[in-house]
Each structure stands twice: as C-alpha cells, then as structure tokens.
N, C-alpha and C positions, 0 to 999 in steps of 0.2 A: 179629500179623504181617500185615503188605501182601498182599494177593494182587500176580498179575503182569500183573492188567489196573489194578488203583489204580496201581504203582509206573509204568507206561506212560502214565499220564494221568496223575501227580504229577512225572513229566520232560518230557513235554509242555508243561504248563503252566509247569512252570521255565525251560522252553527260551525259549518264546515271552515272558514276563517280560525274559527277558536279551535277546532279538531287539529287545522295544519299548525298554528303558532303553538299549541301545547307538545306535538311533536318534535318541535325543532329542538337541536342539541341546546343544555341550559346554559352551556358556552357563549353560544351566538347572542342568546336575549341580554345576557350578560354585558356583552360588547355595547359600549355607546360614542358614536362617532364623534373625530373631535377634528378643527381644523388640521388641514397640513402645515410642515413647520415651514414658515416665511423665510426666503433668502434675506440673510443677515447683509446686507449693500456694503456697511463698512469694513466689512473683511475681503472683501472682492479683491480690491488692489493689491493685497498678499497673497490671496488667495491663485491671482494670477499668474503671479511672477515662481511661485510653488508648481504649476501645474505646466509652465512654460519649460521650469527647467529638468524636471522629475516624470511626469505622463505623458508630454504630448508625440512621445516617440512610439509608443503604442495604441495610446484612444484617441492621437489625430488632432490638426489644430481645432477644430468644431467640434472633438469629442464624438466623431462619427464609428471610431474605433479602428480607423484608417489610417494609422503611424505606419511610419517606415517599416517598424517592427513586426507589424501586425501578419503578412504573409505569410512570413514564418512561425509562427505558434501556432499552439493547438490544447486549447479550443482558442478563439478569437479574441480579442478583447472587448471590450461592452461597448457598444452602440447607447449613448447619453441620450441622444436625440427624443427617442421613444419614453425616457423617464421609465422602461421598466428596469428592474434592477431585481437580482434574485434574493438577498440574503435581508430580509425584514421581519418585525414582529408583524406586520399588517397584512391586513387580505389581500387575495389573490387581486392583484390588479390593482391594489391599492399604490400612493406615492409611497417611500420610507422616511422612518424617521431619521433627524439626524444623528441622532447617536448609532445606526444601524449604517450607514456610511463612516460615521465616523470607526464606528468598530471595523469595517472593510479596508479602511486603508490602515489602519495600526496592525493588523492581524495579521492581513493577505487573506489571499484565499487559493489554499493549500489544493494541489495537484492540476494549478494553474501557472502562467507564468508573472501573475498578481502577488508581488514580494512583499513583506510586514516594511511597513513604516515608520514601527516604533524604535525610537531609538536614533534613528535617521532624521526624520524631522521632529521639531519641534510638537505640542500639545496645540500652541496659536495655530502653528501652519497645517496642520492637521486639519485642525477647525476650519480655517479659511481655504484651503482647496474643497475641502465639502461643499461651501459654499459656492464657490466658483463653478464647481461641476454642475452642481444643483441649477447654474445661470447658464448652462449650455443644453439644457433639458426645454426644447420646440415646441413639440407636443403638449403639453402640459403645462400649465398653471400653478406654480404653488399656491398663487395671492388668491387664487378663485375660490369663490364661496362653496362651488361644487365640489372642488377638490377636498373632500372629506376623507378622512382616513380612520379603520376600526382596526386597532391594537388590541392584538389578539389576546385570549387567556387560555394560555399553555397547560394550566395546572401545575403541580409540583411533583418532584420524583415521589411516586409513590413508594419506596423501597427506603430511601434515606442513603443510599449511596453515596461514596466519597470519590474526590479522584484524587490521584490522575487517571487511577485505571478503574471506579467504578467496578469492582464485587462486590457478590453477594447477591442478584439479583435470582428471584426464586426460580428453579428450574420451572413451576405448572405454567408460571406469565410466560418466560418462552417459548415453551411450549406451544401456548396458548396463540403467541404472537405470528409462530409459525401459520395457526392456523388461518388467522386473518391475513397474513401473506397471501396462502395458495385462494383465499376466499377473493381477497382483491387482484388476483392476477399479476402483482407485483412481476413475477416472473417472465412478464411477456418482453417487458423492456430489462432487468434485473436480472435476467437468467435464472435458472433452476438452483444456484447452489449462492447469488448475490454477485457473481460476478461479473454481472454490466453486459453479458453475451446475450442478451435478449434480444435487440432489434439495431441494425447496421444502417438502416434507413431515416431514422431521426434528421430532424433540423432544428435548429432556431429560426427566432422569429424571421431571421434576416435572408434565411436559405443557407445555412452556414452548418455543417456536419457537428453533429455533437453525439456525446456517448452520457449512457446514463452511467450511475457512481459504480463501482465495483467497492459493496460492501465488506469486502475481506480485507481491504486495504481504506480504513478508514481516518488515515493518517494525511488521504487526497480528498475529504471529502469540503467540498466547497463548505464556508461558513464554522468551520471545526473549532476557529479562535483559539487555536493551541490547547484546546482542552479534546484533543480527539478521541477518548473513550467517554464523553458522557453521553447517555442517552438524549441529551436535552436538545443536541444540535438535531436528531431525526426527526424525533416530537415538533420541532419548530417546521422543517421543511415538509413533514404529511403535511402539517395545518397550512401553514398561508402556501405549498408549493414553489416554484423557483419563475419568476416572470422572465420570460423572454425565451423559454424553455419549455418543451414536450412533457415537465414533470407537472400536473394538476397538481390541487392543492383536493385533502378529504376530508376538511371539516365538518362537511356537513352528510360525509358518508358513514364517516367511521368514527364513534364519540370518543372522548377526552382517551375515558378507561382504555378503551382497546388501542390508540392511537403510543400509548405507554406502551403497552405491550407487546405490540407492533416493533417497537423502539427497540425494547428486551431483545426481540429474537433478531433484527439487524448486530446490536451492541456485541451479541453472541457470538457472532462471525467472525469479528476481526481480534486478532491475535494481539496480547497484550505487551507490548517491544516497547523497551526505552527510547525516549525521542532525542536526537541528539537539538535543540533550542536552535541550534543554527540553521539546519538544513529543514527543518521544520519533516524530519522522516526520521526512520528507526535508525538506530545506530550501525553502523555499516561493521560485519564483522570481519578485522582483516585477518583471523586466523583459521583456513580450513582444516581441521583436524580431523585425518582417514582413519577409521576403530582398526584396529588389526583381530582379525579371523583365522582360526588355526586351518579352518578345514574349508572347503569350496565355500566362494557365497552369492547368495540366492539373488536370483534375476528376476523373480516374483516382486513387483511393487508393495506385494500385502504379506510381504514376508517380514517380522518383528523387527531385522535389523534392520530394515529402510524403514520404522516405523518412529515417531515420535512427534509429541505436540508442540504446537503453532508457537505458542506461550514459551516464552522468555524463561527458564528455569530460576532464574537471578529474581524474577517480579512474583512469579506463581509456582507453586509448590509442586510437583508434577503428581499426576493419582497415583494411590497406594498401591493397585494394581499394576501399575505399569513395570516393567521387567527390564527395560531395554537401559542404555546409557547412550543415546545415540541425542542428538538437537539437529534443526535445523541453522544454518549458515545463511542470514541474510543479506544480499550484496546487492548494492544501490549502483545502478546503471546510469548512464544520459547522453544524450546524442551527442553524436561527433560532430564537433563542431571546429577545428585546425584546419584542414582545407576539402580541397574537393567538392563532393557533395552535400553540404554540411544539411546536419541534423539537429532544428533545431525542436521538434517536435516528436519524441518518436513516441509509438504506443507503449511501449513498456518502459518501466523504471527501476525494476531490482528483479532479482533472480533470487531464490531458494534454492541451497548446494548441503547435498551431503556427501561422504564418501567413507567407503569400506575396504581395504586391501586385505590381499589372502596370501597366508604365508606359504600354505599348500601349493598354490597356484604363482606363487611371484606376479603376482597383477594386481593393478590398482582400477577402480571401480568409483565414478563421480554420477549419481544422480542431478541431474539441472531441472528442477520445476521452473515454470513462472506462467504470471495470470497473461494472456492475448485475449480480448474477449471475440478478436475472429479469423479466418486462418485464412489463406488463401487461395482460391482455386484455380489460377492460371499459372501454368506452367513456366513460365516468364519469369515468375516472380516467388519463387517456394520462400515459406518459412526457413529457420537457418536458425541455429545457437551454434558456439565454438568455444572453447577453451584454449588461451596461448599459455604456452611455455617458453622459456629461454631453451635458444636452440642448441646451446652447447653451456650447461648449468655448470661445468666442468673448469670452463676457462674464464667464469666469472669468480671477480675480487672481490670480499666482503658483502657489503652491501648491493653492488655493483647491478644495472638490468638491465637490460633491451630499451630501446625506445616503447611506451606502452601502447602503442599503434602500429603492429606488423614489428614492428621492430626496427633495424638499420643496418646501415653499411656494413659494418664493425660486427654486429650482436646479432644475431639471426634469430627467428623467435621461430617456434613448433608451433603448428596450429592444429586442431583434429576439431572439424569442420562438418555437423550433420543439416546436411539440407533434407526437407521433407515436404512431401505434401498431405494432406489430410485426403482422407476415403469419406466416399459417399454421403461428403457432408454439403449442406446447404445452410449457410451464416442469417437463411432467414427462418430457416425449420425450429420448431418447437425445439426444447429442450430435451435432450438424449440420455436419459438416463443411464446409459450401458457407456458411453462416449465414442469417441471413432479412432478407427486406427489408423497408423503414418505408416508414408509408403517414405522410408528414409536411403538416403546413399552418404557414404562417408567422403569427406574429401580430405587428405594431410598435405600442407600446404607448408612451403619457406617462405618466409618472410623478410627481408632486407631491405624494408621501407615500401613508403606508399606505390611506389612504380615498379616494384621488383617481388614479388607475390606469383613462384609459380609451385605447382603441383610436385611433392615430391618425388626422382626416378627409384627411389626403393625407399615404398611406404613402411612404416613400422610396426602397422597390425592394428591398427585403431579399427572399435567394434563400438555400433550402440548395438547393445544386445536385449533393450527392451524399450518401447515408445508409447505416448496417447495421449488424445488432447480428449479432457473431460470437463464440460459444465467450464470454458473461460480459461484450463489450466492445463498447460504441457507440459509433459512428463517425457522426458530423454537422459538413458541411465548409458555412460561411456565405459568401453571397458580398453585398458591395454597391458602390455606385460609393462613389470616395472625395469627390466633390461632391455636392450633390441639388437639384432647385432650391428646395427648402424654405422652401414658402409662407409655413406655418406658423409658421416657426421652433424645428421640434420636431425636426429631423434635427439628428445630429451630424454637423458639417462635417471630412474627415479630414486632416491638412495630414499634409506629408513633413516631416522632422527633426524632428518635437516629440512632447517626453514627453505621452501620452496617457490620462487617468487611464480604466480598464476594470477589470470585475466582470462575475463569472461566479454562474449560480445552476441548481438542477439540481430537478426536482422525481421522487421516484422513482412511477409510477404504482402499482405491485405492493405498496406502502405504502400506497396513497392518499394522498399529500402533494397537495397544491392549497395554491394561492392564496400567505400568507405562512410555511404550512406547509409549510418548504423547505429545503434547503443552498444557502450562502451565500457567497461567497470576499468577502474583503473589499476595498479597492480596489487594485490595481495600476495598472501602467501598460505599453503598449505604446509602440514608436515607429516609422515607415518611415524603411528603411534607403535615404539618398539615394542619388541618381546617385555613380559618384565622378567629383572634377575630371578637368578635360581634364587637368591639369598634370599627374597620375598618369601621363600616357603617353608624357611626353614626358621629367619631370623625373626621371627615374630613371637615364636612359643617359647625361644631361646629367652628373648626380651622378659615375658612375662613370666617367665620360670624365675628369672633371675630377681625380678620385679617384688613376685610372690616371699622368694626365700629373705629379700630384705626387710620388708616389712615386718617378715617372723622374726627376725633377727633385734628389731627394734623395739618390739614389745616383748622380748625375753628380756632384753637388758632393761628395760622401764621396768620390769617384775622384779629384776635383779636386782637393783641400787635400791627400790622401796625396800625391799628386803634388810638390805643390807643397811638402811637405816636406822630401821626399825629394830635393829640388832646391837646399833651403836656401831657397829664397824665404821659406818662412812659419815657424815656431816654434811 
C-alpha cells in the first residue's frame, strides 16, 4: 500500500504530465505514427540501371554524394548513407515517404544543381530509382519496427488562395508574420530583409558550406515543385525543417496558425515573375529599355525614376499611386563554364538592370542591382559587376556580335568594369539596417578574346556615380556620355532607336571568382527610347476633332432621311 506522501507525489506527477500533454500543439496529438515505407526489392534491378546511367555522376556509386560532379557544385549533392533527406511531410529526423522522393526527382530541386525528371524518365523508373536509393541508405532501417515515421499535418491555406502566384493574402497575417519573424530570430541566419545574409558560417551535416534560402528569390527555394509562389512549401519546411541541414524544424514552437502566417510574410517577399517551365526561373528579359529624361537625372537611388515594383506589370496591376513608367529588367546569369577557370557554381544567378538616358546631358545611365548574400574583405579578391558592349557597334552587320565572352579577334567588345570593396563590414555582424558603402574603382577594358583583355590607353569616361550593398543586395548605378571621341576605336558609340546588343558579368569576391572565373548573362539587347514626334501633340485633338464632327454629321443625316420619310420624299 502507498503511503500518503508517494500517492501525493504520484498525483503530482500525473497532474503535471496532463498540464504538459494538454499544452502540446493539437497538431502533434493529432499525428499517429505509421511504419516506414518498405523498399519495393522488385524494382531494384531498374531501379539500378536508372540510377547507374542518370545519378551516379553526382551522388557517387554508394550514393555517398561523391560523383565526379560533385566538386564542382554548390551546394553538394546528398549524402544517401545517413538516410536524412530534406524535403518530407514527416518529422524532423524522421525517414520520408516515397512519394516525397518520388516528388524530388520529378520536380528537382530548384536553386540546386538537382534537375526535374519529369518527362525524362519514365513514371516505373522514377519509381524504381526511389527505390534503389532508398537501398543505399546504411544507417537506417526501412524494415525496422523502430523506424516509425509521423506524417505531419500541415493544415490548410487559411486564405483560399490560388496559384500560380497566390494573392490576396490579408496584409494584418503579414504583417503579423513579420512579427513572429523578428520574434523567432529568423533573421540571424535569413538576414534582416530575407536575403540568406545572416550567417557565412553554416554546415551541413557532412562539414560541407551551405547558405540559408534567400527569400526574395523564391523561385530557388528547395522543394518549390514548380509551384513557387505557394505559401504551402514554407509551411511545410518551418514544420518538419530541412535534415541534414542547420534549418530546425518549429512545430512544436510556433502553432499551425502563426506557422501560416509566418508563411504570409516570407510569400511577401518574393516578387511575382513569370516562370519560364524550362529553366525552372523568371523569364529572362532580353529587352533593356533606357526612359529618355529631358532634363539631368538623378543619382539618388530613392529618386521616383530609379523607383519601381518587383512585380511583373504583365501578372500584377501596379498601385494607383504609383507615378513612374519605369520596371525592373531581370537578367539570368550562370557561371562560365567554356574554359579556363570554369564556373560551375557561382553565388549569384540573375542581375536586376534599369536604365535612364538624358537628353540634356547625352549620357546613358544603367542601374545593376543583385542579391550577394556576402561581400568580400580581402583585397585579392573585390567584388566586380561589368557590362560589355560591342566595341565598334558601327562595323557590325544586322544581327551580327562579338563572341559573348570578351569578345574576339575580329569583334572587340567594350567593357566598363566596377570593382569594389565593401566598408566597415563584417559578413558575420548583425544586420545593418542603414547598409555599408563601396570603396569602388572603374576599369574600361578591350576585349579580343580570352587571352587578349587589356586596359584601354584613352578610356572613355565611364563613372559609377552611386554604389551600396544593403541587407544581401548591391546596388551599382554606371554612368557614360552616349558619344566619346574615341581615338581609338575601342569605345562603343550609343545611338538612340537601335537594338543594342549588351552583356552583363558579375564576379562574386567572397568566392574568389577572378578573371574568366565568373557569371555570365549571355547577349541581350538594350535600346533609347527616342524623343516622341512633335505630331503627338498636335495630331491627337486634330484626330478627335475630326472624330467629333463625323459623328455630328451622322446623326444629322439619320435626322434627315427620317424626316424625309416621313414626308413621303424618300422610301
């Protein structure tokens, strides 16, 4: 029999059990474990001959993640051994199921070098490499009775949202979501504005450098399964987190509700662009179009003509308020990879370009944004953006361009070259709200292929006349006249109305990228947007004058003939 201090401390103890399970999110009680799914054996033998001819160049013949390929990418490819795998409905640490693989290799997994396989292979072979991988996973037991897995429950969009681009979500939830952001510190790894510039110091499980998502660009976010504006992929990663990776999972921090909301103010971020299906990213604009300005224009970044939203005009309606006719120009980058020092990883992938010319001034004006989420601080290695031109646009036929690397023998390309370094910063310091400023030098450079790249002897005046790297995103605004007297023959001469073929190149210093170790855009084209006719100002009221008097003209005669029927005159 109990004494009456054990049965006092055995209701204690019960009490305080029911206090903590009543606590727990009604998620979690929700959840009831169910075996893992069993490797299928009779799909193995396809399974393998799939994974012999299509993966083992990357995740290595044991699936160690050790392929040929692997040195070069970035991030690495997945280590099978350990059985963790990021992209599941199930808990942290739990196995996945196979439909969470199987959606990994149909999809890919965007802003990796993990390509979609739909379409490519078959629906069987899809199947049966799941399987196959699943039978290169050491660590782990499918068949094991422990190996229990809890399939998580997400909830449902609370808003009812559609995609592809998901509006409509109330501005109080993101609001609101921001504020469980700054609550949970998101920021430390996430940076202050989502741009992944939080912390330089990450690993995976393996000791292998890795970068958290840079929310503005949610078109890279692992697991996105080509639906990259729905809230439901971030909902998914707060909850079970990414295994094998620095991301925790917050189910049991942060409930369902706020986990949505959460969701809201990430979804907020990234800008709503058409996705081109192929390249699995925005649509690459090949047309830079420079606003023509009567009078000087402004070297102020917060000045209304450098101002305009993220948002697609073509998908989202721009706000009432807004004044300007300006967009952003998004240009998809990727490392150089023809020779040299090839790039098969670099940190950045597309650039954001506007541009302004002044008729005042005869000069042309190129703003270059893009996301770096860290700069660098040794001298050896500065940051770098550039823009090439053809270096004599003059003696080009039709269509006709440079080589889009430096150029070549024949076609010489202009380069206007800003190397920089960042002030007073520290890639491990809190987030800057003010940002820091670039200590930049210009370089104008000829071009006549990879081995023939020197300094021009009479440069043509190239100016960045305003620079800063804020919260993950540099800003570098170029200015030049659009004539030069061009001794040489190495400047490009800028005329007004004509398609102008331009390339863009970025080198990240915090990498050590130099020289043709670089990201790359391939050639587009700008053009200045001319004066308009005088006859615009005159032939419009002419139009409706004229417009006016016929109409009157039609209903006199419809007045007339009733008349006149009515008269008997006419029939």
């Amino acid at each position: 029999m109990l004494t009456e201090s054990r049965k006092s401390l055995r209701q204690l103890i019960a009490g305080l059990v029911i206090f903590l399970v009543a606590g727990l999110p009604s998620t979690l009680l929700a959840e009831e474990a169910q075996p893992a799914d069993l490797i299928q054996t009779d799909k193995l033998e396809l399974g393998k001959k799939v994974y012999f001819k299509r993966c083992v160049w990357c995740h290595g013949i044991e699936g160690e993640g050790n392929g040929p390929s692997a040195d070069r990418l970035f991030t690495r490819p997945r280590n099978f051994i350990q059985g963790t795998f990021k992209i599941r409905w199930t808990d942290s640490g739990d196995l996945p199921l196979d439909q969470n693989l199987i959606d990994t290799v149909k999809n890919g997994l965007p802003g990796s070098a993990m390509p979609s396989w739909s379409g490519i292979l078959s629906e069987d072979e899809i199947e049966a490499v799941v399987q196959f991988v699943k039978s290169l996973v050491q660590d782990r037991d499918f068949a094991d009775e422990d190996e229990e897995v809890y399939v998580q429950d997400f909830g449902s969009n609370p808003w009812g949202t559609k995609g592809p681009y998901h509006f409509g979500v109330p501005q109080e939830d993101i609001d609101a979501g921001k504020e469980i952001f700054l609550k949970n510190k998101c920021f430390e790894c996430h940076g202050g504005e989502g741009r992944g510039d939080g912390n330089p110091t990450m690993k995976d499980d393996w000791g292998f450098a890795i970068m958290a998502a840079d929310w503005q660009q949610c078109w890279n976010f692992r697991g996105s399964r080509r639906n990259h504006f729905d809230p439901f992929n971030i909902v998914r990663t707060i909850s079970t987190g990414m295994n094998g990776t620095p991301m925790p999972n917050f189910k049991d921090k942060i409930t369902i509700e706020d986990r949505w909301k959460l969701a809201a103010f990430v979804n907020s971020l990234c800008p709503r662009k058409k996705i081109d299906r192929l390249t699995n990213k925005p649509i690459n604009d090949f047309l830079i179009k420079s606003k023509r300005r009567i009078g000087a224009v402004s070297t102020d970044f917060n000045d209304p003509m450098w101002q305009a939203p993220d948002d697609d005009d073509r998908i989202k309606s721009r706000a009432s308020d807004y004044e300007g006719n300006q967009y952003w120009h998004f240009v998809a980058v990727a490392g150089q990879i023809t020779r040299g020092e090839r790039n098969f990883k670099p940190k950045v992938d597309n650039l954001w370009v506007m541009s302004n010319w002044s008729e005042e001034e005869q000069a042309i004006y190129y703003l270059v944004e893009y996301h770096n989420r860290f700069l660098s601080v040794d001298p050896a290695y500065p940051d770098a953006v550039a823009i090439q031109w053809p270096g004599q646009l003059e003696e080009l036929f039709g269509a006709e361009k440079p080589y889009f690397i430096f150029g070549d023998s024949k076609k010489p390309v202009d380069l206007w070259k800003a190397n920089f370094m960042v002030k007073d910063y520290s890639d491990t310091a809190a987030p800057n709200p003010n940002g820091y400023d670039l200590d930049v030098t210009v370089e104008e450079l000829v071009g006549n292929g990879f081995e023939a790249i020197f300094p021009k002897e009479t440069p043509g005046g190239v100016q960045v006349v305003n620079s800063k790297y804020h919260q993950g995103r540099v800003k570098i605004m170029f200015k030049r006249s659009l004539m030069t007297e061009n001794p040489d023959k190495t400047d490009v001469q800028i005329p007004i109305k004509t398609y102008i073929p331009i390339a863009f190149m970025e080198w990240s210093g915090w990498a050590q990228e130099h020289d043709e170790h670089m990201a790359i855009s391939t050639w587009l084209y700008t053009i200045l947007e001319p004066e308009l006719p005088k006859s615009l100002l005159y032939m419009p009221p002419i139009m409706a004058t004229a417009w006016f008097g016929f109409q009157m003209w039609l209903v006199w005669m419809t007045k007339r003939t009733r008349k006149m029927a009515a008269e008997g005159k006419v029939k």
